[in-house]
N, C-alpha and C positions, 0 to 999 in steps of 0.2 A: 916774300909776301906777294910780290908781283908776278911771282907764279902761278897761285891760284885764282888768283880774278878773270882769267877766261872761264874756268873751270864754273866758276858761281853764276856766268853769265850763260855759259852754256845750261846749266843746270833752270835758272833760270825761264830760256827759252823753251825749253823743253815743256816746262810746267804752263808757261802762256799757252804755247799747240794744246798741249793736252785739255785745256783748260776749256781754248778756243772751240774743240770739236768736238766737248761733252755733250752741247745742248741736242747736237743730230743723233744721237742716239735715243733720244724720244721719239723720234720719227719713224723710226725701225720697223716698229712693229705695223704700223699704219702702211708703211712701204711697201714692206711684203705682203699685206693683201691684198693694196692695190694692184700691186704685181702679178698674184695669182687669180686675182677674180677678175681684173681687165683686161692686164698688156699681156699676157699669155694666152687668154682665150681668142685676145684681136689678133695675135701673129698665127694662130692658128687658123682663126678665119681666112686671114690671106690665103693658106697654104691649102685649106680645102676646098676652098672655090676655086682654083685650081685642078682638082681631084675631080674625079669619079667615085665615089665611094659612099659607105655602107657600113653598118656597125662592125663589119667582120673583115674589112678588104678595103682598099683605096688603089688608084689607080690614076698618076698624073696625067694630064692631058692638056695641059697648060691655057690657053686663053679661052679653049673651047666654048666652056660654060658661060661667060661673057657673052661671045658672037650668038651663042642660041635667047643667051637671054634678052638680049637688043634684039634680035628677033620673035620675039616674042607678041604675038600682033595686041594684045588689049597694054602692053606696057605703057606707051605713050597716053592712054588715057589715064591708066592708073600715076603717071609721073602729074597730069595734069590737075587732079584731084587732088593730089597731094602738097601738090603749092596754092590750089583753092583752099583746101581745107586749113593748111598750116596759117597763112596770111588774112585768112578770113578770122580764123578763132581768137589770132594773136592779135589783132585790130580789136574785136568784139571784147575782148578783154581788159586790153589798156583800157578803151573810150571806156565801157561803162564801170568797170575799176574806178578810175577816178573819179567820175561822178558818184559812185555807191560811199567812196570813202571821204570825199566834202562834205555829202549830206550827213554821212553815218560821223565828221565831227563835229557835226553845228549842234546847237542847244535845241535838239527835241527831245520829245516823249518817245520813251522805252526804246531808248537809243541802243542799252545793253543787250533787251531782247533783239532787235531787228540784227544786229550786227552778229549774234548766233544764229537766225534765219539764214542769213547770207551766205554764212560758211557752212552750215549745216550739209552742203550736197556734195561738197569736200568730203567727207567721211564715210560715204555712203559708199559701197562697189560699182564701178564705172559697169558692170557688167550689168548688177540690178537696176543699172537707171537707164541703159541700153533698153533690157526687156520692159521695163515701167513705158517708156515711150514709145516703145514699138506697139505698145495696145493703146496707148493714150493716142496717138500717130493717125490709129487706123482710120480709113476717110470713111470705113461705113458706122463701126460703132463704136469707135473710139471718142473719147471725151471730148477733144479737142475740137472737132467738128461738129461735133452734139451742139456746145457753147456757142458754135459761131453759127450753126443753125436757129440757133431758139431765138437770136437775135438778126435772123434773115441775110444771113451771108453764109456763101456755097463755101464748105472749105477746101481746101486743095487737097492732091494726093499725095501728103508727106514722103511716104516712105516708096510710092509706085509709080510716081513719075518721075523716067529718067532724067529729065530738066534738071528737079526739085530735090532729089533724094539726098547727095552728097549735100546740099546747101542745108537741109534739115539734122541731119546728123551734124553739123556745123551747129546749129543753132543750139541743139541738145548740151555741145561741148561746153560753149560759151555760158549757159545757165549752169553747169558743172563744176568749171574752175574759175567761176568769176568771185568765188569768195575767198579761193587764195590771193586773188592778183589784189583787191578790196584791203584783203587785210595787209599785204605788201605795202599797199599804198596808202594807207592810214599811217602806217609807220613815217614811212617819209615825210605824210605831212605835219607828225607829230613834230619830227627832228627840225622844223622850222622855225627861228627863233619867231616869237610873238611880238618885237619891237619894230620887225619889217610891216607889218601889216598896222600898228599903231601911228607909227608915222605916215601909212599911204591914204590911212584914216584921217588923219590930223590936213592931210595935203589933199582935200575932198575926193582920192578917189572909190569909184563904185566899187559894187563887189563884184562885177564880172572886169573892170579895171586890176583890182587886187589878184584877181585869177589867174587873168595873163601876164602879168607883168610882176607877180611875186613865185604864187601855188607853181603855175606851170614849171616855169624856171629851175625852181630850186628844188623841184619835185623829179629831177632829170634822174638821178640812182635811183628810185624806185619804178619809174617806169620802163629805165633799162632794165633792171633785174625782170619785170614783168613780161618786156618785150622778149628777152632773150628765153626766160623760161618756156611762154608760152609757145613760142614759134617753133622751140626744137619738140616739144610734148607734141605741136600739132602736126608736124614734118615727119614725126615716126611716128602716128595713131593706127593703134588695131585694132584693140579692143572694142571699143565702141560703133567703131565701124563694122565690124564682126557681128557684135552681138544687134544691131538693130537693122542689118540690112544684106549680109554676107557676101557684100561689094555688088549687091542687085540693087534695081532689076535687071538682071544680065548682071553687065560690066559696068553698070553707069555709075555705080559709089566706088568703084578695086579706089584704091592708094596702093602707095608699094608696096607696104608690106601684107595686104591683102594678097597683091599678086606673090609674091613669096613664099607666104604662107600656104594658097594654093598650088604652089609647086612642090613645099614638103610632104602636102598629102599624098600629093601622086608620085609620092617615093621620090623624089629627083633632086636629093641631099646636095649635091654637089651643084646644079643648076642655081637651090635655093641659099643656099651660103654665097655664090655670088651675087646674090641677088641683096643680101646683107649688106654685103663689104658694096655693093651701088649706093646703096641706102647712104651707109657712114660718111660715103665722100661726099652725096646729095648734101646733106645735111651742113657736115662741114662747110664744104664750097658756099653756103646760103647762108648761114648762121656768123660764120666767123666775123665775112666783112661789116655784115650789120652791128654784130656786139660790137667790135673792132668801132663803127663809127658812132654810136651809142654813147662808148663809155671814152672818146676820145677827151682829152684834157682840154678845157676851154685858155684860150689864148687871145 
């Protein structure tokens, strides 16, 4: 009899492993396309910024592409855009975020409508609301100015003064995606128990009292999720930048991947895929520590 009792116990074990590493085989499928649509194409980026090459040819030349791209004389503006732009949008975001999603919980009138006005430009194409502004923009007959005419004020030159331009196309962003970050942020404040705020009632305090010392606080995940989305959306923006301004007048809107993009035009594949793999690390290098201090565990 005591022969076979390792035998049952081996048997046994076998069946816990097996057991154990059924549930990763749901992940499979999801693995490999993350595998084939991300980590393949990113180890391939490495390797063609790298390259000289062309639909039909490659040709290594190792850091090249790099040393041309740092030299590259409008880059440093376009890197400086890109952190205006990025840290401007993600600010304009969070602050009126959460103000859109206080009001849009308090007890008013057609609370449901407003709160679909809001998101409403969520759905729309980032490209159609580029050209929509870009006529709306214009300082001679564009609406925008028309308005602030009628009511005796010059308007500026949105979209053609160097100063002004990238900080406009900012402004565009921020009225764009501030109805996802709103609705982000409604959630969170939903997830707050209602007996914090009864007792800070009971304990006389105000409702800008209740704001900082409840809302803020424990509204911290949704304004991370907000900060972090926002920030990397605005760290790699083209679209919009493209369509309402095509990084003019001159150089004064480029971001990176403007300058990128016009390096793909002018053929220079290998230039513009390092100019990618700059981006990824920008990004990374900017984004991480922040989420990293964001979503750090309170202690």
């Amino acid at each position: 009899m005591n022969r076979h009792k390792p035998d049952v116990r081996i048997r046994k074990t076998k069946s816990v492993s097996i057991q154990s590493y059924y549930p990763m085989w749901f992940f499979l499928p999801a693995g490999m396309i993350y595998g084939l649509m991300f980590l393949v194409p990113t180890v391939a980026s490495f390797y063609f910024s790298m390259t000289h090459w062309t639909l039909f040819d490659q040709r290594f030349i190792g850091l090249d592409n790099y040393r041309e791209f740092f030299n590259e004389p409008f880059l440093l503006k376009g890197l400086i855009n890109t952190f205006l732009f990025g840290f401007t949008t993600s600010a304009g975001k969070v602050v009126l975020g959460m103000a859109l999603a206080v009001l849009l919980t308090s007890n008013i009138y057609f609370r449901g409508l407003l709160r679909s006005m809001v998101f409403f430009p969520v759905l729309v194409s980032t490209i159609g609301i580029g050209i929509t502004f870009t006529m709306l923009m214009d300082p001679n007959s564009g609406l925008i100015n028309q308005a602030l005419a009628a009511i005796g004020v010059d308007g500026p030159r949105w979209l053609i003064d160097p100063d002004l331009a990238i900080f406009s196309v900012a402004l565009v962003e921020i009225w764009r995606g501030v109805g996802l970050a709103t609705l982000i942020m409604i959630a969170g404040l939903a997830a707050i128990p209602t007996d914090f705020y009864e007792a800070a009632r009971l304990d006389g305090a105000t409702a800008w009292q209740q704001f900082w010392r409840i809302t803020l606080p424990l509204s911290r995940p949704a304004i991370a999720t907000v900060t972090t989305l926002s920030l990397i959306d605005g760290l790699r923006t083209f679209d919009l930048v493209w369509a309402m301004t095509r990084g003019g007048p001159g150089f004064a809107s480029d971001v990176l991947a403007s300058v990128i993009y016009k390096q793909y035009q002018a053929g220079f594949y290998g230039l513009s895929t390092a100019g990618n793999v700059i981006l990824f690390v920008v990004i990374a290098v900017v984004a991480l520590p922040i989420v990293a201090y964001l979503n750090r565990e309170e202690r």
